[in-house]
C-alpha positions in Angstrom: -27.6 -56.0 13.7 -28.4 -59.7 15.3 -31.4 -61.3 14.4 -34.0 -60.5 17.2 -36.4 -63.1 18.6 -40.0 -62.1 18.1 -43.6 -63.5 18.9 -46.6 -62.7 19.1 -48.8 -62.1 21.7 -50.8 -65.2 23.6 -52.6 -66.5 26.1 -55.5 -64.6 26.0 -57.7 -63.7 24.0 -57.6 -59.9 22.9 -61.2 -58.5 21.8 -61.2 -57.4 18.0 -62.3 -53.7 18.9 -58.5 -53.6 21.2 -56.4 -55.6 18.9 -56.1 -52.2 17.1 -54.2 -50.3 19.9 -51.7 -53.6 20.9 -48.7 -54.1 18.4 -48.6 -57.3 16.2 -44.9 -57.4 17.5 -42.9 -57.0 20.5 -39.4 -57.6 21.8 -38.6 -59.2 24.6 -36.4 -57.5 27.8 -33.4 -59.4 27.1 -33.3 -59.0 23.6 -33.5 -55.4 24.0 -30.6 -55.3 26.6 -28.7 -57.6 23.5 -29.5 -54.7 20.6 -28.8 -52.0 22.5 -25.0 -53.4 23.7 -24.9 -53.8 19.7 -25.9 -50.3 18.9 -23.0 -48.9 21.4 -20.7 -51.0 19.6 -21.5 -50.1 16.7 -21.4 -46.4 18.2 -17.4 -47.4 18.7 -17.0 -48.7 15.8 -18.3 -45.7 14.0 -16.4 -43.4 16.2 -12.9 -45.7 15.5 -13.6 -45.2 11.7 -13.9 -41.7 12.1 -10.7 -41.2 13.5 -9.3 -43.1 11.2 -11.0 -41.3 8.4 -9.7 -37.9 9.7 -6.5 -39.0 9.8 -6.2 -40.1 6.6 -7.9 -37.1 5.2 -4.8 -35.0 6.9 -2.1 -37.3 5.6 -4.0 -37.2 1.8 -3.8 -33.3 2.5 0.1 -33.5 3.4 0.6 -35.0 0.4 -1.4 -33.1 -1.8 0.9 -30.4 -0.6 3.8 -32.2 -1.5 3.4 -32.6 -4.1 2.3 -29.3 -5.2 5.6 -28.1 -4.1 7.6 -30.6 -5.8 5.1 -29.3 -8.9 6.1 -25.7 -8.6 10.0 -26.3 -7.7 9.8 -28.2 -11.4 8.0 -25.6 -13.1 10.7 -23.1 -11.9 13.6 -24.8 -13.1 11.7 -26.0 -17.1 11.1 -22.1 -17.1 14.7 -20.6 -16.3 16.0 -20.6 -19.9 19.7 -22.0 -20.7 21.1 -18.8 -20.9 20.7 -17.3 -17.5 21.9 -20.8 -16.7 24.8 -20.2 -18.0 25.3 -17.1 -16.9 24.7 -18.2 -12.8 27.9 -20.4 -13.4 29.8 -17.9 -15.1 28.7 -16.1 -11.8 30.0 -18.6 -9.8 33.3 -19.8 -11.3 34.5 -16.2 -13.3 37.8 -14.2 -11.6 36.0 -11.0 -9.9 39.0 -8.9 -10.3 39.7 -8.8 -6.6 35.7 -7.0 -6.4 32.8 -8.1 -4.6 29.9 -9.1 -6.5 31.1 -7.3 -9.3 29.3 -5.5 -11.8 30.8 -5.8 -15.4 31.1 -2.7 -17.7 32.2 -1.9 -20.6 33.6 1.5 -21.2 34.9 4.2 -23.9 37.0 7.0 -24.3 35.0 10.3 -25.3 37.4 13.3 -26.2 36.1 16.7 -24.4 37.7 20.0 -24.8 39.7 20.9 -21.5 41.8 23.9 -20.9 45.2 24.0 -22.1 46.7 25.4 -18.8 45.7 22.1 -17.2 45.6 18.7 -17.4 45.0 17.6 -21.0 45.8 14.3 -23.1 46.5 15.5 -26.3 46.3 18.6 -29.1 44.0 18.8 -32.1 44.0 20.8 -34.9 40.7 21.6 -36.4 39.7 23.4 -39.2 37.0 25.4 -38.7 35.8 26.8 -41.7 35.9 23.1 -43.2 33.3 21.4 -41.5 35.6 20.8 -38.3 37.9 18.6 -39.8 40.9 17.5 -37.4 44.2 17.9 -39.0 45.7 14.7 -40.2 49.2 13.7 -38.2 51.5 15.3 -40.3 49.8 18.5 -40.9 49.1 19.1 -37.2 52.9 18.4 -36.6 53.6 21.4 -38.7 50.7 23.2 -37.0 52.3 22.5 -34.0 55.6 23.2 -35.2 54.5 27.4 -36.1 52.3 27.6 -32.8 55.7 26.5 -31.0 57.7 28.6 -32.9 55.4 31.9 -32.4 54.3 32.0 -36.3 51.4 32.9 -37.8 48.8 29.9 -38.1 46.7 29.3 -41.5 43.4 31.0 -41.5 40.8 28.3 -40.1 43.2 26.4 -37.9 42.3 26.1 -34.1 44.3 25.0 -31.6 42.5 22.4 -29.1 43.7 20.7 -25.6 41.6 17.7 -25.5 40.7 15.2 -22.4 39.9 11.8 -22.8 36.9 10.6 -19.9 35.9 7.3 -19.3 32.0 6.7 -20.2 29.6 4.1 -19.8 28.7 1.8 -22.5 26.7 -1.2 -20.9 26.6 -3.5 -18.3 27.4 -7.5 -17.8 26.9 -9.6 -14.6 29.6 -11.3 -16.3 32.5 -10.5 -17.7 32.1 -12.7 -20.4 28.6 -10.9 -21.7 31.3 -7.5 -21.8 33.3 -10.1 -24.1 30.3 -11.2 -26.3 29.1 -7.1 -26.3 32.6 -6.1 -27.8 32.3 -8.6 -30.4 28.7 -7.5 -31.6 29.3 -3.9 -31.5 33.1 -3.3 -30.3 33.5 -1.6 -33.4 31.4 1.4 -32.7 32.7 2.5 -30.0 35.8 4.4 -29.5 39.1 2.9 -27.4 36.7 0.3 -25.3 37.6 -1.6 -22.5 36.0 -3.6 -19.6 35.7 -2.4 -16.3 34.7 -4.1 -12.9 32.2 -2.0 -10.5 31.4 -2.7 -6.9 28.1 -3.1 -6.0 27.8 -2.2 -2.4 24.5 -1.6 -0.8 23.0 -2.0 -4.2 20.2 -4.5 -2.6 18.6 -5.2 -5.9 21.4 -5.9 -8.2 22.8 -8.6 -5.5 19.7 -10.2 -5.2 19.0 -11.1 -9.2 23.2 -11.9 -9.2 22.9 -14.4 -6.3 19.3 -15.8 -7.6 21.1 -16.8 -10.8 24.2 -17.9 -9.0 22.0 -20.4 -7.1 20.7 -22.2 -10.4 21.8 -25.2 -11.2 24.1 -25.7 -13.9 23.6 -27.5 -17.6 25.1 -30.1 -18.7 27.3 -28.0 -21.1 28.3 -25.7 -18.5 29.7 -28.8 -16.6 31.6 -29.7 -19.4 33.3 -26.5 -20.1 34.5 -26.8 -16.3 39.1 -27.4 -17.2 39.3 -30.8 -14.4 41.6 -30.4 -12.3 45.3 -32.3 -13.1 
């Protein structure tokens, strides 16, 4: 604010009994009309720095949620472990055996009884007053051999048409993890193999397969890639 002329009052004299109801100071028309013009611009000015104030509070606020985003995209990609790293590019660059979005399995061969007056895979002997032991390839040869031949079979011998069915073991999204299955625990399973399933309409198994296909890949990964000659 200016500094505003002031005086007191004179020219007369003012009895002692009044001087209590008369100001010491006053302020003179034109310096009124001066301080007012300087409180409107100052009004302005305060009305400039607000809207300036405002719109740097937005833009802080934009930023702020910036870079909470960039925070959280960070956070997701320390948390997704190496492994399902891996596997999204084993996703992307693995043969899908002419399936769409494939789901790996591996399988096994489980014997059932079937009728022997239809399809069937094989014959077993089995001994059934020993604990159902299965004749060894020479003696069910021979077995054979009599049953052909319209003899009389050894007490406790049974003639069995068995059927070999496909069953389900586990499943991959790779074909690899099949791979890296069989060589854990191949071994207890009986004639094993890896087979590729469709996954049509299955909403929820496509929608964790392409999440991990759309991770980036490591370093290693990268490496592995053969370059192209």
């Amino acid at each position: 604010m200016s500094d505003v002329k002031r005086y007191q009052i004179g020219g007369r004299d003012i009895p002692a009994s009044a001087a209590v109801f008369l100001p010491s100071e006053v302020v003179s028309s034109a310096d009124y009309d001066a301080l007012l013009a300087e409180l409107e611009g100052e009004r302005e000015n305060a009305k400039e720095w607000l809207t300036e104030h405002y719109a740097l509070q937005a833009e802080r606020d934009q930023l702020r949620a910036e870079l909470e985003a960039i925070r959280g995209q960070q956070s997701d990609a320390v948390s997704v472990p190496r492994e399902l790293l891996d596997v999204g590019h084993l996703i992307r660059t693995q043969d899908n055996r002419c399936t769409d979005a494939p789901l790996f399995a591996v399988m096994k061969k489980r014997p059932i009884v079937a009728s022997p007056d239809h399809d069937y895979d094989y014959i077993e002997w089995v001994n059934v007053d020993k604990d159902y032991a299965v004749a060894s390839e020479f003696r069910a040869r021979r077995l054979e051999a009599l049953y052909e031949g319209c003899r009389e079979i050894p007490e406790g011998w049974e003639r069995f048409a068995m059927k070999e069915i496909d069953v389900f073991v586990t499943a991959c999204f790779t074909e690899q993890g099949c791979k890296d299955f069989l060589a854990r625990d191949g071994h207890n399973h009986r004639k094993p193999f890896i087979y590729a399933f469709g996954s049509y309409r299955n909403a929820e198994f496509r929608a964790v397969r392409d999440w991990l296909a759309a991770r980036p890949s490591t370093k290693n990964a990268e490496e592995d890639q053969p370059c192209d000659k």
